[in-house]
C-alpha atoms as one frame of an Amber mdcrd trajectory, in Angstrom:
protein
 -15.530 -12.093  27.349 -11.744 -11.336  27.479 -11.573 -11.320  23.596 -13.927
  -8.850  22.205 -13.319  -6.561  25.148  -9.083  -6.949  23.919 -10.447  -6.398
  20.065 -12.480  -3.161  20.580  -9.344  -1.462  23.165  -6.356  -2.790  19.879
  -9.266  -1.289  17.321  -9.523   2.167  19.760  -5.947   2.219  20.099  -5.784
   1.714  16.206  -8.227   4.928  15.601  -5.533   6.847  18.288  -2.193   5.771
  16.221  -4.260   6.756  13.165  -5.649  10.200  14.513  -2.182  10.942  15.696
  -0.108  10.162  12.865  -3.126  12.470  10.578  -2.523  15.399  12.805   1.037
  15.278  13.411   2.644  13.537  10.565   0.492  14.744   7.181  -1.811  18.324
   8.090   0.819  20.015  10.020   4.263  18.444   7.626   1.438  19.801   4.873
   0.692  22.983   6.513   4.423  23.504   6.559   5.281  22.471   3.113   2.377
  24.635   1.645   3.732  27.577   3.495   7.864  27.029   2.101   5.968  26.585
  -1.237   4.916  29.842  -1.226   1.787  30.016   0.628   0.246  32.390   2.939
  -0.999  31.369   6.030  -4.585  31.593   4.851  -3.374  30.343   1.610  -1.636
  27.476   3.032  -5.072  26.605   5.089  -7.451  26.578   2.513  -4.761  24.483
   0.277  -4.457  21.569   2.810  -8.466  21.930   3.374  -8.982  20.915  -0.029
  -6.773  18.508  -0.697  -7.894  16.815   2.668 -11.675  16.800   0.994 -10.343
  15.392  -2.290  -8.720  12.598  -0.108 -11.691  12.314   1.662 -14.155  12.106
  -1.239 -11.624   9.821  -2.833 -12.297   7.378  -0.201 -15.880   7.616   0.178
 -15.944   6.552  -3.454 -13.922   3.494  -2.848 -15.637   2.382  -0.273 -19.095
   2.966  -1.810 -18.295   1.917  -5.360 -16.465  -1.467  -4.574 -18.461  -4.170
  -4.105 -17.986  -5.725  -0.697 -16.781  -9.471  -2.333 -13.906  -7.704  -4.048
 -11.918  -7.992  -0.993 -12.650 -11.792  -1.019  -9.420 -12.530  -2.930  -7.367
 -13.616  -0.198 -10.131 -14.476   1.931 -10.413 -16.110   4.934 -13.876 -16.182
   5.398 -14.279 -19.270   3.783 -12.753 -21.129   7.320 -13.867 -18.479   9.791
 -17.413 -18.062   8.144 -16.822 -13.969   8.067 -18.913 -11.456   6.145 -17.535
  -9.391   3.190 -18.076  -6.422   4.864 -15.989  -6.893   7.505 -13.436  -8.138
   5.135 -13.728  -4.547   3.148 -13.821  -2.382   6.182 -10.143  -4.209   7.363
  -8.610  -3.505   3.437  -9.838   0.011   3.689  -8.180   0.414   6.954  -4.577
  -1.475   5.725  -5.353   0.807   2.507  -5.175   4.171   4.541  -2.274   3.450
   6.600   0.096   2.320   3.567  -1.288   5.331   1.589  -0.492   8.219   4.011
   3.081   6.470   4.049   3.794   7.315   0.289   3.481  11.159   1.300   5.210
  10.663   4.214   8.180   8.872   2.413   8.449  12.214  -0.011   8.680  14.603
   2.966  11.672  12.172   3.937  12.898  12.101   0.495  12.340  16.039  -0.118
  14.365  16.728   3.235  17.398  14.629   1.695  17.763  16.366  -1.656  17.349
  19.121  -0.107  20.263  18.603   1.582  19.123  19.251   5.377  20.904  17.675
   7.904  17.924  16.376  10.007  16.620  14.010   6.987  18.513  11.936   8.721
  16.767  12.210  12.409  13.930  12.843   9.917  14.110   9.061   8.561  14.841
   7.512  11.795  11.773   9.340  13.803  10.113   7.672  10.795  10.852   4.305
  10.615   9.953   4.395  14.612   6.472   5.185  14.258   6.098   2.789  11.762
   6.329   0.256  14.618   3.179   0.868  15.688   1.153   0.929  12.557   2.504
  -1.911  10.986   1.485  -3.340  14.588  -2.048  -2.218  13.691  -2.720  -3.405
  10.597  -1.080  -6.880  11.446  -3.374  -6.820  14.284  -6.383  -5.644  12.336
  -6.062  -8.573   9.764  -5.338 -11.297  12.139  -8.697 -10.284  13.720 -10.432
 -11.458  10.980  -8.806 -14.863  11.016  -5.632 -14.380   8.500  -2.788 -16.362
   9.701  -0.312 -14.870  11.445   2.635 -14.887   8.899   0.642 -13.055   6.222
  -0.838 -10.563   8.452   2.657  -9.448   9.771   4.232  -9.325   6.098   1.456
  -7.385   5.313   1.808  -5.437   8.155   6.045  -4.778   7.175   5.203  -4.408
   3.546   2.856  -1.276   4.695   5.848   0.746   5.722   8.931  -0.667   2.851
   6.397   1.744   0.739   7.761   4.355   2.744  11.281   4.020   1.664  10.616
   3.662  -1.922   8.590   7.010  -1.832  11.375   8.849  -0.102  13.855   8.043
  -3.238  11.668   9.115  -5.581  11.187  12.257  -3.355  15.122  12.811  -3.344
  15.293  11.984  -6.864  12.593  14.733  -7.900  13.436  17.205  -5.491  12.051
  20.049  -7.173   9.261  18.660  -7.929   8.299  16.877  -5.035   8.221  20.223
  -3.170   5.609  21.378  -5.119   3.029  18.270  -4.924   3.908  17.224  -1.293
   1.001  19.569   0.463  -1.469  18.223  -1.832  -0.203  14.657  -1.182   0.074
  14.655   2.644  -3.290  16.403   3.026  -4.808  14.111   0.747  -3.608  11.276
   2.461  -5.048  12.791   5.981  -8.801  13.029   4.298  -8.862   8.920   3.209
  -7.079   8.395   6.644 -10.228  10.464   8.715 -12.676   8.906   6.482 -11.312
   5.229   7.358 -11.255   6.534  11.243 -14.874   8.224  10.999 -16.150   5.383
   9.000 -15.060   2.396   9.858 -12.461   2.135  12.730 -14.413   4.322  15.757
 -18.039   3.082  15.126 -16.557  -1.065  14.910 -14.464  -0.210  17.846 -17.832
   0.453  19.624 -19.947  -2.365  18.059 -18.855  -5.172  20.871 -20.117  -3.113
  23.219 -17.178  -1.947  24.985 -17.219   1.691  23.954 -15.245   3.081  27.170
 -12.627   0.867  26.595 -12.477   1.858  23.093 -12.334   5.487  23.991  -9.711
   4.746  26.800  -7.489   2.733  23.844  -8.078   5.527  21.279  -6.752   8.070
  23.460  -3.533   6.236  24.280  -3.211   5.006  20.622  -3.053   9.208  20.052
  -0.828   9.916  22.831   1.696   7.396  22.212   1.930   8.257  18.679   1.760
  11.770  19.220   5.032  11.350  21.288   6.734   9.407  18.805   5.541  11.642
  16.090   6.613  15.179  18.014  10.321  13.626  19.160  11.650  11.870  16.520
   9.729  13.649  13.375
């Protein structure tokens, strides 16, 4: 039908915004940051390769030590009858996208303190993509039956923690510099594990798999765009 065919394109387009905003708004912002840091180029590689395993890792371990009816506490599978599984995979998946926004924020943050005039284009770029994955997680959670109100304040509260992390980036300037490879490449790691994991292999479960490819790669596009011109 109409509805699972709609569900597994918005879950491909989902693994697209999230590929994207991995690539183009934490490795190569890391990349970058590791080299002003210091860094050689080979140095700067390996640095972002590790911290993208410890992310990663960190992830795996989430996912495999929390027990699936942890995520039951604010539920709705006791109206729409849905598994704790599916529950779990949806938090990890809100979890990734608000995390790699708390690196994201510093970069903003850094770029202000530092005093360079495009923190401004810097934060505006920013607050544009976060259209589209607050969009995703909203849509993510109403999928498994939450009502509409919380999944959108969810969805909003997933990018204010951007903000917040770019004053404390501005207020710790200094130090912010020197953490901010490590914390945009570890963000990248728990994002590809959620993508790897969870997001492309449920995108392909209702049996719609071309139409899952077909949203993932305009999911990427799009936010590849947004990333490129206004980061």
């Amino acid at each position: 039908g109409a509805e699972p065919r709609m569900r597994d394109a918005m879950l491909g387009f989902g693994a697209g915004v999230m590929l994207a905003a991995c690539s183009f708004s934490l490795i190569v912002p890391a990349l970058a940051a590791a080299r002003a840091a210091g860094a050689g180029i080979s140095g700067s590689g390996m640095q972002v390769a590790a911290a993208l395993l410890i992310g990663a890792g960190a992830l795996m371990a989430l996912e495999r030590w929390l027990p699936h009816d942890y995520f039951e506490f604010a539920s709705p599978s006791a109206a729409g009858g849905l598994d704790a599984r599916q529950l779990k995979r949806v938090w990890l998946f809100v979890t990734a996208v608000a995390l790699h926004n708390v690196p994201e924020g510093l970069a903003i943050g850094t770029a202000f303190g530092g005093g360079l005039a495009e923190g401004q284009a810097l934060a505006a770029g920013i607050a544009i993509q976060d259209v589209p994955e607050g969009l995703v997680i909203a849509m993510a959670l109403r999928g498994v039956g939450y009502r509409p109100g919380f999944a959108v304040a969810l969805g909003a509260l997933s990018g204010l923690v951007e903000p917040v992390a770019a004053v404390g980036g501005a207020l710790v300037v200094a130090h912010a510099a020197i953490v901010l490879p490590w914390g945009l490449a570890f963000a990248a790691g728990a994002m590809l594990f959620v993508i790897g994991h969870e997001v492309v292999p449920e995108s392909h479960r209702g049996g719609h798999p071309r139409l899952a490819t077909a949203g993932l790669i305009l999911g990427f596009a799009l936010m590849m765009m947004l990333d490129t011109t206004l980061g």
